[in-house]
N, C-alpha and C positions, 0 to 999 in steps of 0.2 A: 840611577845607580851610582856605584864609586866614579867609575871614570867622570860621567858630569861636574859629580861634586869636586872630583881633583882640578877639572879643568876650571870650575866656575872660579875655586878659589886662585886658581893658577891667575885668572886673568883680573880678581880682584886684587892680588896683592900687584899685578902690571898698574892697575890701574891706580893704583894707591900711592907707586912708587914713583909714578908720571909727578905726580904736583906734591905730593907728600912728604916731608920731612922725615927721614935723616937722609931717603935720597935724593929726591924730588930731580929726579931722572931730565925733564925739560929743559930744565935749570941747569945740565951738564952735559949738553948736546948728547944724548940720548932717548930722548923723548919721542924722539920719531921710529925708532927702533921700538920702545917699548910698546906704543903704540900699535903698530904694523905687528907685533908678536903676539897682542890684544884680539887682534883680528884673526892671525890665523888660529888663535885657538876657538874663536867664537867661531870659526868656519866648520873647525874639527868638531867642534860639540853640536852645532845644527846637524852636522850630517851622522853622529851618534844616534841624535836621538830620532831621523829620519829610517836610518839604519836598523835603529833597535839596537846597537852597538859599535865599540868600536874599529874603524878601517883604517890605520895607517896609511894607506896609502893616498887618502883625500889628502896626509898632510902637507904632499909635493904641492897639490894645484894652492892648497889653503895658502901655505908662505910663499907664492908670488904673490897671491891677491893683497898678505898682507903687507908686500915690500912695494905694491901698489896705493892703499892707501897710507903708508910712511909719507910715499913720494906728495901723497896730497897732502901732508902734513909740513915736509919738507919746503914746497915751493911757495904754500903761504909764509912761511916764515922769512922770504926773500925781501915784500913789502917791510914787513916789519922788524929788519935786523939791527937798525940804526937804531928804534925805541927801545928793541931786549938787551940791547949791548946795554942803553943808557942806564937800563936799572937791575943790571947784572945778570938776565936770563940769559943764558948761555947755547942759547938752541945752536943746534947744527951749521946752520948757517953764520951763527955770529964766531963760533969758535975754528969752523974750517975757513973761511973768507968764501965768497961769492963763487970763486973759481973751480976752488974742489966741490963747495958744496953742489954746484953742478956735476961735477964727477960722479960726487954722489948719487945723486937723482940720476944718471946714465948707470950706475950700478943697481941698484934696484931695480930699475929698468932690466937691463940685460938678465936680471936675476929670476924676475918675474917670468919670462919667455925661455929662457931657460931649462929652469924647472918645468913647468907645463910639457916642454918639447919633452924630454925624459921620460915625463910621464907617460905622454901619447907611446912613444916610443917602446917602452917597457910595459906594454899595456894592461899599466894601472889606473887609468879613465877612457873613457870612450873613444874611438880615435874621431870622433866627430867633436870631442872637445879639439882640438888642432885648428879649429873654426878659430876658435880664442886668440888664437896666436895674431891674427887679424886687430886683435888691440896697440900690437904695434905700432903699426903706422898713426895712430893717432898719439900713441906714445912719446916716439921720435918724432915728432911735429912739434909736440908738446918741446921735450929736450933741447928742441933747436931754437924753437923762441925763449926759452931760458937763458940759453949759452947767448942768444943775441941780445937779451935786453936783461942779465941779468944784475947790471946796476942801474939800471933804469924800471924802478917798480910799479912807477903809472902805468908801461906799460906791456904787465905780465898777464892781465886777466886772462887774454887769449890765450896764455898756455895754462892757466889755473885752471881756464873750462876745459881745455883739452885732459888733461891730467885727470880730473874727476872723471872724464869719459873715457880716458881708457880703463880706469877701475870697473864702470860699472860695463863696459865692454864686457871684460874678462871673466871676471867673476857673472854676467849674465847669456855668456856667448857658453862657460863651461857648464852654468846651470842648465840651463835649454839645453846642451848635446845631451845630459846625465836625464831627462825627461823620454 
C-alpha cells in the first residue's frame, strides 16, 4: 500500500543522499545519521507489513535500533579517519575530532535505551521488551573501549564487536519479546 511505498521511497532518497551528489551526506559528517534513519524506517515498514499496517508506535523501539546501527557506522569510521580526512570525506568522526565523536557514540547510546525504556513504560511494546535494555551493558563496554583506545584504531576491534552486538542484542531481544 501507500505507507510502504512512502517509506521505501523515504529510505531510497536516505539512501541516495548517503554517497550521492549534490548531498552526499557521508561526505558531511551525516552519514551516520542518514543511515541509522535508513534503518528505522526499514524497521517501521517490516513491522507494516507484518502488521497489515501501519503502528507508530514500533517507531520508538525502531530509532533506538536505528541510533544503534549509526553507532556501528560511527565507530568504524574511528580506524579510518586519518584516510577520510586525507581525501575530504568528512565523516563524523573526521569533522567532530576523536573526543566528541565518542560523545557521540554515548548519545546514540543513551538514545537507544531511552526511547525503548518510554516505550516499555507507556506500553507501547511488550514489557518483556525491557529484556532489550540488557543491550546496554554490552553497549557501555563497547563506549568504554572507545573513549580508551579511541586514538589508537589497532585497537578498537573489541569494541567494533561489541557495538554490532549490542545492535543485534536489541533489535533481537525486542523481536523475541513481540513473538
Amino acid at each position: 500500500g501507500w505507507v510502504l511505498v512512502a517509506l521505501g521511497l523515504a529510505g531510497l532518497l536516505l539512501g541516495g543522499a548517503y554517497s550521492s551528489p549534490p548531498l552526499s551526506l557521508m561526505h558531511r559528517g551525516a552519514g551516520e545519521v542518514s543511515v541509522g534513519l535508513t534503518w528505522t524506517l526499514l524497521v517501521i515498514g517490516a513491522d507494516a507489513v507484518f502488521r497489515g499496517g501501519l503502528d507508530l508506535r514500533v517507531a520508538w523501539v525502531a530509532a533506538g535500533y536505528g541510533a544503534l546501527i549509526a553507532n556501528i557506522l560511527l565507530i568504524n569510521a574511528f580506524p579510518d579517519a586519518a584516510a577520510d580526512a586525507s581525501v575530504g570525506k568528512r565523516t563524523a568522526v573526521v569533522r567532530l575530532g576523536h573526543a566528541r565523536a565518542v560523545g557521540l557514540y554515548a548519545v546514540f547510546l543513551v538514545f537507544s535505551q531511552s526511547v525503548l525504556l518510554m516505550a516499555v513504560v507507556l506500553d507501547m511494546v511488550p514489557i518483556a521488551s525491557a529484556g532489550a535494555l540488557l543491550s546496554a551493558l554490552t553497549g557501555w563496554d563497547a563506549w568504554r573501549r572507545l573513549r580508551r583506545d579511541a586514538q589508537t584504531p589497532q585497537r578498537l576491534r573489541g569494541a567494533i564487536v561489541l557495538t554490532i552486538a549490542t545492535a543485534l542484542l536489541y533489535g533481537g531481544l525486542i523481536a523475541l519479546s513481540c513473538v
